[in-house]
Structure formats: structure tokens, C-alpha cells
C-alpha positions in Angstrom: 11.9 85.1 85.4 13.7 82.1 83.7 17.1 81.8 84.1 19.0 80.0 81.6 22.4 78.4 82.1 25.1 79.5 79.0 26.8 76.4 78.9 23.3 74.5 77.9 22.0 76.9 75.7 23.1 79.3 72.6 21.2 81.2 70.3 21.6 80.6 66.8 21.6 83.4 65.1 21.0 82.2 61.6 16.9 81.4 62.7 17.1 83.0 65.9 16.3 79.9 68.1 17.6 78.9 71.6 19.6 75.4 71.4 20.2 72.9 73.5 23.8 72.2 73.3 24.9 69.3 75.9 28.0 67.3 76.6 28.7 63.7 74.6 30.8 61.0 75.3 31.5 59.1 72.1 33.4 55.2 72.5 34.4 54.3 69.1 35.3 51.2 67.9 37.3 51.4 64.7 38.1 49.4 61.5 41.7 50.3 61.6 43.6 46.3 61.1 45.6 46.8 64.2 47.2 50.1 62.8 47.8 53.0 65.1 48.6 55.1 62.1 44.9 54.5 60.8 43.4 55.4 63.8 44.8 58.5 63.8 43.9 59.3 60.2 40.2 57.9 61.5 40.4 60.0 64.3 40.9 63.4 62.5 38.1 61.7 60.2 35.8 61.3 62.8 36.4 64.6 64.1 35.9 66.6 61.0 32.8 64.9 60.8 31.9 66.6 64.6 32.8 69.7 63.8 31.4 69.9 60.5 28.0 69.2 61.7 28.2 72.0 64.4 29.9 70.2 67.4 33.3 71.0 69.5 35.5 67.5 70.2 37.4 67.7 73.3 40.4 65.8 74.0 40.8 62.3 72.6 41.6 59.4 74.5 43.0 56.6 72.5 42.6 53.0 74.5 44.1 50.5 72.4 43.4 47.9 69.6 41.7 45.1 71.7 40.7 41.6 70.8 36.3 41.1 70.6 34.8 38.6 73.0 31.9 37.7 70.4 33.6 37.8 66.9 30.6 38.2 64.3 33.4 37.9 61.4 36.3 35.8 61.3 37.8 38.9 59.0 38.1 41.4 61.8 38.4 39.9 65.3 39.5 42.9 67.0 39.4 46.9 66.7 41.0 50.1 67.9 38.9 52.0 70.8 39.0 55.7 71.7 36.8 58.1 73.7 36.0 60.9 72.0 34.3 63.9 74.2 32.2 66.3 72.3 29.5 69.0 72.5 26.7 68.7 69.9 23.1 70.2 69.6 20.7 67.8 71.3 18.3 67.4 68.3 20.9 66.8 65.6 22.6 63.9 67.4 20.3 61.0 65.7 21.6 62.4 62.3 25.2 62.5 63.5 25.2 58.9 65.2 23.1 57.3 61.9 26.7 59.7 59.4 28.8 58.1 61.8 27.6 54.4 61.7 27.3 54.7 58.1 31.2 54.7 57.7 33.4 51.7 56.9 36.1 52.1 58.8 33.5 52.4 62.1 32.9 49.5 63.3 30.4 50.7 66.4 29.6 53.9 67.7 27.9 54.0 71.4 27.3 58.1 72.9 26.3 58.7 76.2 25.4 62.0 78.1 28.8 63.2 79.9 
């Protein structure tokens, strides 16, 4: 007998599969020009984006706009950082990292197993 652990695992009805649902970690590094107000209009962005796809953001932890220590352009030498917690289907995670780096006003996305 297998036992399976819910907060890992849901059914998805649609094509009746089992999924592999896991905890994310997202540090985001945002175009924002030293705005709070456009991080928080990135934020809900960002987070639209999550859910859309199938995912559940937790609570958002906004750092602060901080200065790069290797500035590639002269244009933008510092962003806005936040931690965004999420859960997200294990094999749709490549897709929603390469949606997410695709955006302008992301400068890096980096997602690690919480």
C-alpha cells in the first residue's frame, strides 16, 4: 500500500492525473526605477501571473530597492527585491520561470524548493 501525502499531491480532475504540487520560493528582482508604487503594481502582476497558471502565492515579502554590485547597464543600477512564496505543479514550473523572465519590468527571477 502506498501512502501519499495531500499536501504533495492533488488529482486533477480535468485528465484524471495525480500532480505533484511542491512549495516555491521566488526572489524577484524588479524593473520598478526606485518606485515603491511600481512594485506593488508589479507585484499584483507577477502574482496574477502565478495564479493564472494554476499556483497559490503566499505572503509577500518586499526587501527593498537595493543598489547592484556588477551593473551590466549604466541605465538601471539598482532594482526592487521581494520574496514571493508560492505553490506550483512541479512540471509546469520551466514554463512559468521562461513567462516570467520574459517580462520587462523583471529584471531576474531565481526559485528555489521551500
Amino acid at each position: 500500500m502506498v501512502m501519499i501525502r495531500s499536501e504533495y499531491y492533488k488529482i486533477n480532475n480535468d485528465s484524471n492525473y495525480l500532480a505533484v504540487v511542491k512549495q516555491y520560493q521566488g526572489l524577484f528582482i524588479l524593473n520598478t526605477a526606485g518606485k515603491v508604487e511600481g512594485a506593488d503594481d508589479v507585484l499584483s502582476q507577477v502574482t496574477e501571473v502565478i495564479n493564472g497558471a494554476g499556483g497559490k502565492v503566499g505572503e509577500i515579502e518586499k526587501i527593498d530597492n537595493r543598489p547592484f554590485a556588477r551593473v551590466a547597464d549604466k541605465k538601471h543600477t539598482s532594482g526592487f527585491y521581494a520574496k514571493v512564496p508560492f505553490e506550483f505543479e512541479h512540471s509546469e514550473l520551466a514554463s512559468l520561470q521562461a513567462e516570467l523572465n520574459d517580462r520587462d519590468d523583471v529584471f531576474r527571477v531565481m526559485v528555489t524548493h521551500a
